[in-house]
N, C-alpha and C positions, 0 to 999 in steps of 0.2 A: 432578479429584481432587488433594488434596495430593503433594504431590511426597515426602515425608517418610514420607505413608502409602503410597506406590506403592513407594517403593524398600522399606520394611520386611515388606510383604507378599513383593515379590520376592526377597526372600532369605529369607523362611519358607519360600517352594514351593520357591526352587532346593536347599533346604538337604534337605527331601522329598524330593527328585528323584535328591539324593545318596544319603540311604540309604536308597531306592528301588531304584535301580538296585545298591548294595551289596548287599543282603540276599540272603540264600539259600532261609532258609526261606520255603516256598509260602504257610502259613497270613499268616503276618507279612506276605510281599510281598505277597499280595490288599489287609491290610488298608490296608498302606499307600499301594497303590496307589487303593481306596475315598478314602481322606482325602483325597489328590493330588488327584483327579477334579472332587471334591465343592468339594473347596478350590478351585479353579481358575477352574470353573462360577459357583462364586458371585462371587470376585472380576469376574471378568466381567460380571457381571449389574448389580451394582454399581457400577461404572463405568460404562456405558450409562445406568443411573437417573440416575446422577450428572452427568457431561458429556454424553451424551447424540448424537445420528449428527448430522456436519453434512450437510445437502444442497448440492447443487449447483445451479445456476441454472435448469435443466429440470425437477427438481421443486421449488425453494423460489421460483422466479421471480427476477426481475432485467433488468440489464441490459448488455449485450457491447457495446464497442466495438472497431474495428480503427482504427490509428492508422500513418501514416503521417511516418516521420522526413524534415525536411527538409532539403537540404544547408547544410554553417554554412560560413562562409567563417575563412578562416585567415589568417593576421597581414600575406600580401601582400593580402589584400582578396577572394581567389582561391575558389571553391565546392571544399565538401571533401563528396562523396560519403560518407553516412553507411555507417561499415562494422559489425561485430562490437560491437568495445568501444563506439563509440557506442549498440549499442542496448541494452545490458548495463548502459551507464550512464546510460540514459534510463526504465530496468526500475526500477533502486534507485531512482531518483531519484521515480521515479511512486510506488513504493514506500511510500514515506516520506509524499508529500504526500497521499494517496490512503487511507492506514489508517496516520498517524502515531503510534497506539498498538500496532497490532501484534493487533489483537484480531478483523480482517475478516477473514471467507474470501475472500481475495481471490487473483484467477489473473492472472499476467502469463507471458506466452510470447513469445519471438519468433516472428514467420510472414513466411515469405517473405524477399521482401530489403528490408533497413527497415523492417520494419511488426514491429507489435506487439501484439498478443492483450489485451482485458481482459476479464474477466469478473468481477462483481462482484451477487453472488447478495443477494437481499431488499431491495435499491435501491428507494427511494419514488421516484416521478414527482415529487416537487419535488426528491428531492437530485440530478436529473440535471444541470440547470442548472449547481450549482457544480460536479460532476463534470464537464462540459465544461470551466468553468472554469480545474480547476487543471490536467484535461491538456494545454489550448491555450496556459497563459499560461508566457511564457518567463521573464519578468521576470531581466533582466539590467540590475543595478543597477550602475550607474557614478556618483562622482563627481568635478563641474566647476566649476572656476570658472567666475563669473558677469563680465564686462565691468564693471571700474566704474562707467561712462557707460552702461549698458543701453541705457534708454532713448533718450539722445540718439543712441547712436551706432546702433541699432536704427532711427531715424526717417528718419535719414543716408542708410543701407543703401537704404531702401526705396524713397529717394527718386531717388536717383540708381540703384538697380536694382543696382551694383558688391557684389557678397557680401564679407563680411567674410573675410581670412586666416585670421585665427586663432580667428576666433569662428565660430559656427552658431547659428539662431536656431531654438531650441525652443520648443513649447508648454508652460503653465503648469498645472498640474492645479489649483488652486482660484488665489481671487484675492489670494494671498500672492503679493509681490515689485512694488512700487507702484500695486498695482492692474492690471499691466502682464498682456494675454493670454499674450505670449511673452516671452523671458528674449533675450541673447544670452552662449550660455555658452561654454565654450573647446571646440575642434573636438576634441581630443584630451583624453582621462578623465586626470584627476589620479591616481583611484584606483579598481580593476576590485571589482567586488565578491562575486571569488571566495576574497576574504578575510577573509566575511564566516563565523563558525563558528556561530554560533545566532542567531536571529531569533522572537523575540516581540510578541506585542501585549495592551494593558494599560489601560486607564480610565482619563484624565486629566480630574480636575474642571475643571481650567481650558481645557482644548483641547480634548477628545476623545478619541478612540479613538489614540493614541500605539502608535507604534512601533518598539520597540529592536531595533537591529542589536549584536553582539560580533565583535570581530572575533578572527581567530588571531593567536599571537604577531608575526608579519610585518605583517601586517595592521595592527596596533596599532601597532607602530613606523613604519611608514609613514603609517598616518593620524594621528600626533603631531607628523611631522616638517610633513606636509602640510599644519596647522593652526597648527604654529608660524612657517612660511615663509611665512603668508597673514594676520598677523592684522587684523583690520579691514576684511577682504573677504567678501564673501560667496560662499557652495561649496553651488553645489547639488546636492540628492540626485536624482539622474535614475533613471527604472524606465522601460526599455522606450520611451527618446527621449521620455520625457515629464517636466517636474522638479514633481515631488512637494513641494519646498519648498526657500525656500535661504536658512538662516539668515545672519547677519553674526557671523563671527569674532570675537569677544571679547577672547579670549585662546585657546592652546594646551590643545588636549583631548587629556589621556594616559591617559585610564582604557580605550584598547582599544574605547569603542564611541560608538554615535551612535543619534540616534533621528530617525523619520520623522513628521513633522505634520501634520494637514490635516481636511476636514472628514470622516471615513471614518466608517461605521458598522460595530456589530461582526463581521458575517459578512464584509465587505470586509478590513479590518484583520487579520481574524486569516486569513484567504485569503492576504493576499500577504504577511502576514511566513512562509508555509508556503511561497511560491515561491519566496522570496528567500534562505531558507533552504537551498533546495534548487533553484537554476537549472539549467534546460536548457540545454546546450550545443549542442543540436539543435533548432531549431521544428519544433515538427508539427501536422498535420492529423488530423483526424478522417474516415479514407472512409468508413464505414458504421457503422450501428449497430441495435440492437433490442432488442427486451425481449419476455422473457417473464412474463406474466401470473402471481400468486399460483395463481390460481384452476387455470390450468392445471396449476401444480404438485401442488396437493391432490389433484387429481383424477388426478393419473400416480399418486402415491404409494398413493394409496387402490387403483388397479387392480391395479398391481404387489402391494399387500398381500394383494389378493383371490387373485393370480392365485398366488404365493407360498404362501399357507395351504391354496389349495386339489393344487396340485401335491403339500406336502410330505404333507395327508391322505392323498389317493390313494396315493403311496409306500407310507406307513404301511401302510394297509390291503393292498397288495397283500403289502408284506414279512413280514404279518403270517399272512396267510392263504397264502403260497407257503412260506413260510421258517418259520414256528412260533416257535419260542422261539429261534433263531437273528436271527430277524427282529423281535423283542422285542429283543436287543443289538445289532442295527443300527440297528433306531429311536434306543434310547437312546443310539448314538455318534451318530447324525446330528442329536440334538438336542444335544449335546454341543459337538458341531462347531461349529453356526451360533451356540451362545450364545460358544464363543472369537474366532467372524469377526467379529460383533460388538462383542466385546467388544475386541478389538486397534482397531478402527475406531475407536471412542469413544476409546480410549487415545492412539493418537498420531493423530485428529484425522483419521482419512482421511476424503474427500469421498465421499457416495454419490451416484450419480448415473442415469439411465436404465439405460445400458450395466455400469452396478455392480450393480443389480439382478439383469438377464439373467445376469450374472457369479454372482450368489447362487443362481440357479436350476441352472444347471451346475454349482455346487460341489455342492448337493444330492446331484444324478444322481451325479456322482462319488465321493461321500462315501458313497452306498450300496454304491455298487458295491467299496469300499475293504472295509468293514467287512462286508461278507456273506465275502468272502476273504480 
């Protein structure tokens, strides 16, 4: 529902409610307790039409994963046992790549120590794939210089078996950098790439699927200086000990960002400019996982509906024939009742679920028992 229209009906009822509870006279406060009621119900009802109950993954189906953080090492080299804020900041961070618009019913929990809860209700069997995906991939981008002498000094390395000081020889993700499998680039990142502040991917007629990184103010000033101290070298862009590409220096680049090239197609491309946007500080595992079936969901819903209608009949009937016209005003609060639980559910989006149900069935019981005393 509009936001515009929620707040101004809410200040129509609150403004009822005021002189409502002001009023003295009986005849007046009935009526305007009628309008209040009426007014309420309907708003309610209307917002249900409108937004409508989200379910939860037991009746809309889906699929749960439990996800295991694993230890990151720290700047001696040393494992740092994931604690609290590690897993708080592997939450947003999932967050983000997982429903970047904000728009999924999506559940993240911590459970246990290190692990972490996802539940994610109406998941097709193909989006599970990239949903592994983006909660596996760490992608922590660094960039390095490349060895002038790559190659030669690469062939050197290999031959005589002696590993390079300063260099490490990485793999090449396509066949950019002279055709060469592996690079050998500098053992130590020029620049970490948790400087990076947004990351996009975009159609390039001439190469492909292009990938820009931005960086933050720091960031930028550092990759300026890093570009002006190197020109004529090649710096490559490493994701996760693999170089993605490593252009040659030209000149000094200060506009803050950079882009990634290669041969990517579009669900890849726009994949990791979402990691790389949002890196783990923690790898993790997936321990377990499952899904629940559509079909099962329909089929809870529809029993719960049945079982539901036919509870609230019986009530009726009894309240009607033990209570008479007293039980004629407890029906109509208890239909009262469930069109407000309702209708608050719609409104701020609460999840129904199995256990939400049974919880509707006891508001019921309760709700008679309220309004008969």
């Amino acid at each position: 529902m509009n936001p515009i229209i929620t707040f101004v009906s809410g200040t129509i009822l609150l403004l009822l409610l005021l002189v409502y509870v002001g009023t003295v006279e009986a005849a007046r406060k009935r009526l305007l307790g009628l309008v209040l009621t009426v007014a309420v119900t309907a708003l309610a009802l209307v917002t249900v039409k409108m937004e409508g109950i989200k379910r939860g993954i037991d009746l809309l189906g889906g699929s749960e994963f439990v996800v295991q953080l694993r230890p990151s090492l720290d700047a001696d080299g040393n494992e740092k046992e994931p604690d609290v804020d590690d897993v708080q900041q592997a939450i947003g961070i999932l967050q983000k790549r997982l429903d970047p618009e904000g728009v999924k019913d999506l559940l993240l929990a911590p459970q246990g120590d290190g692990r972490i809860l996802i539940q994610m209700p109406g998941i097709s069997d193909d989006d599970k794939k990239n949903v592994r995906t983006q909660i596996e991939k760490v992608a922590k981008l660094e960039f390095r210089m490349v060895d002038p002498n790559s190659a030669m000094d690469l062939a050197q390395m290999e031959t005589s078996g002696t590993p390079s000081v300063n260099y490490v020889k990485m793999p090449v993700k396509d066949s950019e950098g002279e055709g060469a499998e592996f690079l050998l680039v500098s053992s130590r990142p020029s620049l970490d790439g948790k400087y990076v502040s947004r990351s996009y991917a975009y159609p390039d007629p001439n190469s492909g699927w292009t990938i820009i990184l931005e960086f933050d103010s720091e960031g930028g000033s550092r990759f300026g200086k890093l570009t002006e101290q190197n020109v004529g070298q090649r710096l490559a862009v490493v994701v996760d000990g693999e170089v993605f590409s490593a252009p040659r220096l030209n000149e000094p680049i200060y506009g803050g960002s950079a882009s990634i090239t290669g041969d990517f197609k579009e669900d890849t491309a726009r994949a990791l400019a979402s990691v790389l946007e949002n890196p783990l500080e923690n790898p993790m595992d997936i321990v377990s996982e499952s899904s629940v079936s559509a079909a099962y969901g329909e089929a809870a819903v529809k029993q719960g509906m049945q079982a539901g209608i036919f509870a609230l009949g019986f009530i009726m009937l009894f309240m009607l024939f033990y209570y008479r016209l007293a039980g004629i005003v407890a029906v109509i609060g208890l239909v009262i009742n469930l069109c407000l639980l309702f209708g608050a559910m719609a409104l701020f989006q609460f999840t129904l679920t199995m256990p939400g149900i049974a919880g509707i069935a006891l508001t019921i019981g309760m709700a008679v028992d309220a309004n008969v005393l």
